[in-house]
Kinemage of the C-alpha trace (Angstrom):
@kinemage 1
@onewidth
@group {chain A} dominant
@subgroup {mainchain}
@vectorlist {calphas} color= white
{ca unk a 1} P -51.974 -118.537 -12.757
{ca unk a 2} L -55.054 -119.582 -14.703
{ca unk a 3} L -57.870 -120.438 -12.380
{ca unk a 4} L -60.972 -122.465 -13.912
{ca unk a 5} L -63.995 -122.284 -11.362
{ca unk a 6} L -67.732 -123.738 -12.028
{ca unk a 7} L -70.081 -121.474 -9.905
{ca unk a 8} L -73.327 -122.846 -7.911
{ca unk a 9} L -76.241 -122.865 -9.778
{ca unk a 10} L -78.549 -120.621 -7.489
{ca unk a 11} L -78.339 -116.756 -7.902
{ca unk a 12} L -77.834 -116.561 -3.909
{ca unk a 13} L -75.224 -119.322 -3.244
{ca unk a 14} L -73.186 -117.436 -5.686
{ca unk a 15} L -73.489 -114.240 -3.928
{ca unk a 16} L -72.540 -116.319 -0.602
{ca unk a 17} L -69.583 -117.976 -3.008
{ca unk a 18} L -67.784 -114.579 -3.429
{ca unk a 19} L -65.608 -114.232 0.267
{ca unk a 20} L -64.417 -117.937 -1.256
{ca unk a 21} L -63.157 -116.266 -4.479
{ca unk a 22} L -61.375 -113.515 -2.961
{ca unk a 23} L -59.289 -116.018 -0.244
{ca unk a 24} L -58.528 -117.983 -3.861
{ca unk a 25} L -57.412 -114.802 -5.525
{ca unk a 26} L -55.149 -113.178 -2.565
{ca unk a 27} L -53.816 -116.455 -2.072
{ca unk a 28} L -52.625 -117.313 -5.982
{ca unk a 29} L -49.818 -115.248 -8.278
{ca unk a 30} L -51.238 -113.087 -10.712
{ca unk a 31} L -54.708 -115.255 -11.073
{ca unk a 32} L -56.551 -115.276 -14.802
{ca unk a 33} L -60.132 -116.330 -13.747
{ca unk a 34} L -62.449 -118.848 -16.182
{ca unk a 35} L -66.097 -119.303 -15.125
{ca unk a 36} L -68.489 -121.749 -15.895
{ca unk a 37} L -72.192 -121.180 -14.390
{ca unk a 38} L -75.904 -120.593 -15.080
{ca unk a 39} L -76.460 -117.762 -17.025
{ca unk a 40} L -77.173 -115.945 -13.754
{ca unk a 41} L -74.527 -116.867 -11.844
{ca unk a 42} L -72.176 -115.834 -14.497
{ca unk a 43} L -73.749 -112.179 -14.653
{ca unk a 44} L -73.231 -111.925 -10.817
{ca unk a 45} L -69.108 -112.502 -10.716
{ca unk a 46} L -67.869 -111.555 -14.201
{ca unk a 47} L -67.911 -108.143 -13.867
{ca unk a 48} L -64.663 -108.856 -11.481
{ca unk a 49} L -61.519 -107.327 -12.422
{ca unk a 50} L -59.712 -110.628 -12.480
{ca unk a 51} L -62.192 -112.397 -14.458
{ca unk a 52} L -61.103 -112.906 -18.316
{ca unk a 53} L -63.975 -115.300 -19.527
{ca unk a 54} L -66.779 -117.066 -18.618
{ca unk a 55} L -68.827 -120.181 -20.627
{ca unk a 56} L -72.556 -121.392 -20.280
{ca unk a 57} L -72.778 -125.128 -20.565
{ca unk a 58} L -75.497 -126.787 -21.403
{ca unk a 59} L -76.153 -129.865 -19.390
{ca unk a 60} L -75.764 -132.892 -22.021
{ca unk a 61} L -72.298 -134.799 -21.317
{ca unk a 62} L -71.585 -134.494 -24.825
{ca unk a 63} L -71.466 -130.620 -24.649
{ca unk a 64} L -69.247 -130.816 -21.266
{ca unk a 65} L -66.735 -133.307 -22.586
{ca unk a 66} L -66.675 -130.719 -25.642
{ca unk a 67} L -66.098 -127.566 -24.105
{ca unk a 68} L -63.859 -128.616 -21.108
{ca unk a 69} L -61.710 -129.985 -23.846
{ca unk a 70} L -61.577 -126.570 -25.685
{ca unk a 71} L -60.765 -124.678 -22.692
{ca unk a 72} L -56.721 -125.526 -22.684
{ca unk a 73} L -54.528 -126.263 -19.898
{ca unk a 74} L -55.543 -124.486 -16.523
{ca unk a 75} L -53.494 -124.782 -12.898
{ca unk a 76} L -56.387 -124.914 -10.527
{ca unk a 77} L -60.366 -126.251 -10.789
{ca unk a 78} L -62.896 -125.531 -8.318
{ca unk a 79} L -66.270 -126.623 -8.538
{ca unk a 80} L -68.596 -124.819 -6.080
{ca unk a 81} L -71.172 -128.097 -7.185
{ca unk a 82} L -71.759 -131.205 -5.977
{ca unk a 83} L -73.407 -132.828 -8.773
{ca unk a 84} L -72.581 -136.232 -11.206
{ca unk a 85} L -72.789 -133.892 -13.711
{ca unk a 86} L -70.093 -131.676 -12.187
{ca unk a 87} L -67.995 -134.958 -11.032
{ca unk a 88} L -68.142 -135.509 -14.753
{ca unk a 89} L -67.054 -132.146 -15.571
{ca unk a 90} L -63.842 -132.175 -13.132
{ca unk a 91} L -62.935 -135.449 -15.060
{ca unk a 92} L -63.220 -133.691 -17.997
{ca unk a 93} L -61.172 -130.940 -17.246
{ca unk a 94} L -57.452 -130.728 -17.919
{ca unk a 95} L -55.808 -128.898 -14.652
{ca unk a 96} L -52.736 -129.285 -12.337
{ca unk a 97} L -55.205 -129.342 -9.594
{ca unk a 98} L -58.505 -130.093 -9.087
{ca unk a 99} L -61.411 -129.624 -6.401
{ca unk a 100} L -64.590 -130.348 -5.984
{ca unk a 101} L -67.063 -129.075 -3.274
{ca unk a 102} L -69.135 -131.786 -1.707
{ca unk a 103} L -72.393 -130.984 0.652
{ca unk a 104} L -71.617 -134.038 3.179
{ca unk a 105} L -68.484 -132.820 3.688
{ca unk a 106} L -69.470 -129.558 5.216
{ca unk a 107} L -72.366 -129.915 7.343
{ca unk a 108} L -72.427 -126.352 9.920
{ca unk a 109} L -71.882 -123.122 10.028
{ca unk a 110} L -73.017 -120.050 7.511
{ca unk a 111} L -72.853 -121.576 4.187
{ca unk a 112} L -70.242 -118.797 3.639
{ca unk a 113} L -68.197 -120.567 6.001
{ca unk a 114} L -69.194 -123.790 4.407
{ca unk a 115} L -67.693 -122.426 0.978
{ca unk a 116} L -64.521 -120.829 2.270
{ca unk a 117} L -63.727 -123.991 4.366
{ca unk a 118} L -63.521 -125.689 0.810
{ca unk a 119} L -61.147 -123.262 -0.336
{ca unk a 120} L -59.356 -123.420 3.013
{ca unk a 121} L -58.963 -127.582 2.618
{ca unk a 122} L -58.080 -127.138 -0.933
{ca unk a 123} L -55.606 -124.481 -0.715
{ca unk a 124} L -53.633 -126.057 2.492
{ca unk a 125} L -54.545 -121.942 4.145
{ca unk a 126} L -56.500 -120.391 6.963
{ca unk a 127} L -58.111 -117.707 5.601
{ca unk a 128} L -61.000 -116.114 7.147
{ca unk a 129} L -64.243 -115.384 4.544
{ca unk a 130} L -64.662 -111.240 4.708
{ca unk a 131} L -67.710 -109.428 3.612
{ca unk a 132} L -69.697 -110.295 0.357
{ca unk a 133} L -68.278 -108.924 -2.928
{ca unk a 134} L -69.912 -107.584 -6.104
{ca unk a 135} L -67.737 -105.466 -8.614
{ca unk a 136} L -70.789 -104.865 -10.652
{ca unk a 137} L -71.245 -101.455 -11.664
{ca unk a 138} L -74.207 -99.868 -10.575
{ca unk a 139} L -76.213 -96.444 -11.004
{ca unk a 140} L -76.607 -94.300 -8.120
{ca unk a 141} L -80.555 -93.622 -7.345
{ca unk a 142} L -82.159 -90.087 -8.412
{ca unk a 143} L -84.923 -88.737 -6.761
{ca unk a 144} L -85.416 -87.267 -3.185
{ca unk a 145} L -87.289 -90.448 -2.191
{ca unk a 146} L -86.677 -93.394 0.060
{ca unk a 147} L -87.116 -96.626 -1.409
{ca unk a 148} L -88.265 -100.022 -0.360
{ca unk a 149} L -88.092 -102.852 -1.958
{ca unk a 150} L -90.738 -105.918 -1.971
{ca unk a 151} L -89.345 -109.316 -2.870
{ca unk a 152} L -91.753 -111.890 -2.571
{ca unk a 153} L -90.307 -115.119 -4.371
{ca unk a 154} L -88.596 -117.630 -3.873
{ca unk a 155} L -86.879 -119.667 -6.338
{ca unk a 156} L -86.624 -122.855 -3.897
{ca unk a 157} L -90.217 -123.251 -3.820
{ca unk a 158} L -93.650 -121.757 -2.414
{ca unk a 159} L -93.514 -122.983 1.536
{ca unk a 160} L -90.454 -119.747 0.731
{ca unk a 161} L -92.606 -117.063 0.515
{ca unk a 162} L -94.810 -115.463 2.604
{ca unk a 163} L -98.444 -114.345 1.364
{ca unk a 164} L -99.013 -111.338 -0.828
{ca unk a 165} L -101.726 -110.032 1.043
{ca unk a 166} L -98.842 -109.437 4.032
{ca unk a 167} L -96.237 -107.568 1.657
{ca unk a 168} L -98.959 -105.396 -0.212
{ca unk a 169} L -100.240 -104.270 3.608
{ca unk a 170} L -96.495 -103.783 4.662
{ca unk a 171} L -95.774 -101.782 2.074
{ca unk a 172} L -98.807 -99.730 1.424
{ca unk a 173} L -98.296 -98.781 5.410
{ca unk a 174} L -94.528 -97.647 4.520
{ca unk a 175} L -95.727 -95.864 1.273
{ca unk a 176} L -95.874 -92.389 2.922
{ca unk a 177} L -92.252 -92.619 3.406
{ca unk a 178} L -90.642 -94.759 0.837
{ca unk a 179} L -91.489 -95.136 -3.240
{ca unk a 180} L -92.110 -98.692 -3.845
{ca unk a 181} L -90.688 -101.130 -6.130
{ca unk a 182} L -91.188 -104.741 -6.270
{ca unk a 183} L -88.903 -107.584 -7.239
{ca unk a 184} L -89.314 -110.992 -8.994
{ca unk a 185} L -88.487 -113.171 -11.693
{ca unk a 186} L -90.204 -115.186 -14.317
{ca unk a 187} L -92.452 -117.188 -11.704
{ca unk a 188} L -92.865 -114.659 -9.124
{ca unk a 189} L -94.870 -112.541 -11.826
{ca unk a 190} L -98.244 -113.880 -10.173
{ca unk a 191} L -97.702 -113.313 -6.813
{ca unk a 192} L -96.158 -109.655 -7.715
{ca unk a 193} L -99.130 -108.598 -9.596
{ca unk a 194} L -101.566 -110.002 -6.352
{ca unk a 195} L -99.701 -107.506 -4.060
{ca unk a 196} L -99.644 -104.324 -6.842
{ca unk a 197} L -103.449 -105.153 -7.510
{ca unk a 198} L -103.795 -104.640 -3.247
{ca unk a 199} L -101.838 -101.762 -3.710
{ca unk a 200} L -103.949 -100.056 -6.196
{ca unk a 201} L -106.623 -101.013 -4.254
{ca unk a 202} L -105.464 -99.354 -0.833
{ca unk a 203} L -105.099 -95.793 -3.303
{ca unk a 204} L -100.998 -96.841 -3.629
{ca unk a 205} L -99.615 -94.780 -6.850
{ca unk a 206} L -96.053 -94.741 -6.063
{ca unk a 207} L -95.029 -98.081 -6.579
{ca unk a 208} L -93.437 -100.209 -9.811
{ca unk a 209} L -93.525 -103.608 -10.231
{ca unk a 210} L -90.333 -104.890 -12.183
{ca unk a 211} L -90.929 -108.328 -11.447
{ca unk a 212} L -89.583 -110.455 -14.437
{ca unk a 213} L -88.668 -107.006 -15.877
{ca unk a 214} L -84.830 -106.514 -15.299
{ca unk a 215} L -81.547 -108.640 -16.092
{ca unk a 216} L -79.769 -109.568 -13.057
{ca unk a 217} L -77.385 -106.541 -13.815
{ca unk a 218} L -80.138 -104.067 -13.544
{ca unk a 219} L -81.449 -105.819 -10.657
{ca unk a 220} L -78.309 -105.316 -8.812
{ca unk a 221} L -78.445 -101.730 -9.559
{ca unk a 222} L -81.868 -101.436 -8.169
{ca unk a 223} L -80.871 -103.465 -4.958
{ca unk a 224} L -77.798 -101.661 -4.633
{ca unk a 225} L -79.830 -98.386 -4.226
{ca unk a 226} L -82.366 -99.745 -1.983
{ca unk a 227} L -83.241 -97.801 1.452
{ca unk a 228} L -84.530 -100.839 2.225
{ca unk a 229} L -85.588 -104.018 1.322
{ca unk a 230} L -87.988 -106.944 2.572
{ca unk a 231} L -87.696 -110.480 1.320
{ca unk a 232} L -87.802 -113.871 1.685
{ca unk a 233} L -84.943 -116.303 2.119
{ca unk a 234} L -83.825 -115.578 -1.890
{ca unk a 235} L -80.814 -114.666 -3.960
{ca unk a 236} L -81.975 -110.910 -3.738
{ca unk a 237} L -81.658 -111.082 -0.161
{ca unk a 238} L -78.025 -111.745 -0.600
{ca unk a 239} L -77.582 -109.217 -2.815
{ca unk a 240} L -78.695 -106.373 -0.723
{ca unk a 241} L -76.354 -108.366 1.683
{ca unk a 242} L -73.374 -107.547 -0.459
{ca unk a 243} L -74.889 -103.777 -0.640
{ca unk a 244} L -75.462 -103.614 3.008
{ca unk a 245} L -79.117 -102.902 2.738
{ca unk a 246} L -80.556 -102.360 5.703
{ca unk a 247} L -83.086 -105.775 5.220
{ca unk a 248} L -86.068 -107.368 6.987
{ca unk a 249} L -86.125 -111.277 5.673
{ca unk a 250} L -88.788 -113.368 6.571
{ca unk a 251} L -87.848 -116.927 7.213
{ca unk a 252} L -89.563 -120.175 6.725
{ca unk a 253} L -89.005 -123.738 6.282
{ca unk a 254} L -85.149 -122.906 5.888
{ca unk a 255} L -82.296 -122.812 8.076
{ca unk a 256} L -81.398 -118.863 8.860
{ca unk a 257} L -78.421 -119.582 10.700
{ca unk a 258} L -77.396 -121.265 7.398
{ca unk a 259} L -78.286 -118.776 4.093
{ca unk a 260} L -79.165 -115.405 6.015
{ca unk a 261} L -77.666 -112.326 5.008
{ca unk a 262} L -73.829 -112.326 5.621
{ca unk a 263} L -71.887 -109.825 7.799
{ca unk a 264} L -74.536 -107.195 7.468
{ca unk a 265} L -75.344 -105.456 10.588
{ca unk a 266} L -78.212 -103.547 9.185
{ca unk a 267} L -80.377 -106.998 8.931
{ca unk a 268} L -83.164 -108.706 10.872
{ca unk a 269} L -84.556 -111.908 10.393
{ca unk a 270} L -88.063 -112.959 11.311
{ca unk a 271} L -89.076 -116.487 12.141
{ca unk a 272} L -91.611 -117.987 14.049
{ca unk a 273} L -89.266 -120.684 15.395
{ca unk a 274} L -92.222 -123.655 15.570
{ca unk a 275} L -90.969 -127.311 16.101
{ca unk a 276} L -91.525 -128.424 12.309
{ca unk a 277} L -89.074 -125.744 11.553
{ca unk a 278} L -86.846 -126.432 9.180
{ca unk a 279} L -88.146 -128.956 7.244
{ca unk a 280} L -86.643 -128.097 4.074
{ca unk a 281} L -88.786 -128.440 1.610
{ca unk a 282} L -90.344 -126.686 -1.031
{ca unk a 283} L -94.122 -127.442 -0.004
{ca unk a 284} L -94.847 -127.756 3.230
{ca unk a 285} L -95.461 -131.363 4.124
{ca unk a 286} L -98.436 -130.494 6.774
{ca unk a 287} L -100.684 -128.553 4.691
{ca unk a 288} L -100.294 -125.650 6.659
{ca unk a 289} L -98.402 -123.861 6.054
{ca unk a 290} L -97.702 -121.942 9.856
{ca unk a 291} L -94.205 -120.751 9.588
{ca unk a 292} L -95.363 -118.271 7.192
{ca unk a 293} L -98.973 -117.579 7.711
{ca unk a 294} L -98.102 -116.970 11.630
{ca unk a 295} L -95.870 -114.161 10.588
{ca unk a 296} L -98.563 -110.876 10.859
{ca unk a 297} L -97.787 -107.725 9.073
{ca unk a 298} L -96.826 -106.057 12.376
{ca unk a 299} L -94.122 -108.452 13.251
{ca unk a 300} L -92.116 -107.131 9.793
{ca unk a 301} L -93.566 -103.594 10.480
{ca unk a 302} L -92.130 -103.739 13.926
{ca unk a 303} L -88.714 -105.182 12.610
{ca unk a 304} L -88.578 -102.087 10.460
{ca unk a 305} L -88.790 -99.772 13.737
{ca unk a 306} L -85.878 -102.231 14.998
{ca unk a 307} L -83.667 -101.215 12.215
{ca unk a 308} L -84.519 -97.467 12.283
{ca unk a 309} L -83.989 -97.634 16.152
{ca unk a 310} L -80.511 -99.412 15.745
{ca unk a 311} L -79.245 -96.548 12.950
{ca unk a 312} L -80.545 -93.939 15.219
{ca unk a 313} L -79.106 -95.399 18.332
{ca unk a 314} L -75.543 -96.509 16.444
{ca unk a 315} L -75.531 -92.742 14.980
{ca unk a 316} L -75.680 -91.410 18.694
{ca unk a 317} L -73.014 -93.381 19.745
{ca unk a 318} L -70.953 -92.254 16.961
């Protein structure tokens, strides 16, 4: 059965899309999988043993209507967007069947569930979303050390992340025990080099900063071999998810209940809770700023004793 799906655009929501692929590919005969995504989101699922190819589309109609057309005949579309664009690109598209996702439609729950409920609809089934799933291959860590991992962006917007003078004191206090690397992409590059400047400035040596520095393959290696990892609300955090990283994530203007890490056990999430919370948006509208600068470096450092507690307690039980 040859499968077309469009992924979401964010590096994250495609993480969170993956229990929705699986329930699609247990549920169809012998399924040939197409994508069509953001560069990113592509390099996140096509590593999967059932996907055969996978096209970037640039965003001009004329370049959908093009490509959809060259694609051939397919038996099932899913499109993980909601956009005109994407509305345009399921016209386009010659299949049997065709679905689109749409954000009204699917209003609670874990935006895992929100996905798989799509799939669920579509499909006519009842199938449960499992854990996260990432076929990428990855390279085991060498080295005797621990290591932690800093993430302090957020592609959503600034009122996301939380200040740089919080994760450099965080992690120069964890230094002793874990090697330090920090995360980031193209427009996290300024906040990354604030925190290794307060590093270097504390006398931290054992620390790299790859921020804007690895593909999103060799970012999922690095995740994957995490000890541990503190982050924002970002696709990273989902990542580790997948990896079962033990996690701290600091939460701000968004809604945890919606896009925390999924089905890990080994994750706590901090948040403040105040009554502006969530607002949603990618500066906050109060100049502010509170659901962030509230959060002191030892509420994460305590939520790190949490998770070393738990493993020590769930290791005694076992």
């Amino acid at each position: 059965m040859r499968i077309l799906i469009e992924l979401p655009t964010w590096l994250g929501d495609t993480v969170m899309v993956t229990p929705a692929i699986e329930n699609v590919i247990k549920h169809c005969s012998d399924p040939e999988i197409t994508l069509i995504g953001s560069p990113s989101a592509i390099d996140i699922i096509k590593s999967h043993p059932r996907v055969k190819k996978s096209y970037i589309i640039k965003n001009t109609y004329i370049e959908i209507y093009r490509t959809t057309k060259a694609l051939g005949m397919f038996d099932l579309f899913f499109s993980f967007r909601g956009s005109l664009r994407s509305t345009y690109m399921k016209f386009c598209i010659n299949a049997i069947h065709k679905y689109q996702f749409k954000k009204k439609m699917y209003v609670s729950g874990h935006q895992v569930e929100k996905y798989n409920q799509f799939i669920n609809e579509s499909l006519n089934i009842q199938s449960p979303p499992g854990k996260l799933s990432l076929h990428n291959t990855t390279e085991k860590k060498l080295g005797k050390n621990k290591i932690l991992g800093i993430n302090p962006g957020a592609s959503y917007g600034e009122a996301k992340q939380w200040h740089s003078e919080g994760f450099s004191n965080v992690a120069s206090a964890l230094s002793h025990k874990y090697d330090i690397v920090i995360f980031g992409g193209p427009l996290d590059e300024n906040i990354a080099q604030e925190i290794e400047i307060n590093l270097i400035e504390k006398g931290v040596k054992n620390y790299q900063n790859l921020a804007s520095k690895t593909s999103i393959l060799e970012l999922i290696s690095q995740i994957s071999n995490l000890d541990l990892l503190i982050t924002g609300d970002s696709g990273p955090m989902h990542i580790a998810g997948a990896f079962q990283v033990p996690t701290v994530t600091i939460f701000g203007p968004t809604r945890d209940n919606e896009t925390s890490q999924w089905l890990n056990k080994k994750s706590i999430n901090i948040k403040k809770n105040l009554e502006c919370q969530p607002c949603m948006q990618r500066v906050c509208p109060l100049g502010h700023h509170d659901c962030m600068n509230l959060i002191k470096t030892e509420d994460v450092l305590n939520a790190v004793d949490s998770l070393k507690l738990n493993a020590i307690n769930k290791s005694l039980i076992n």
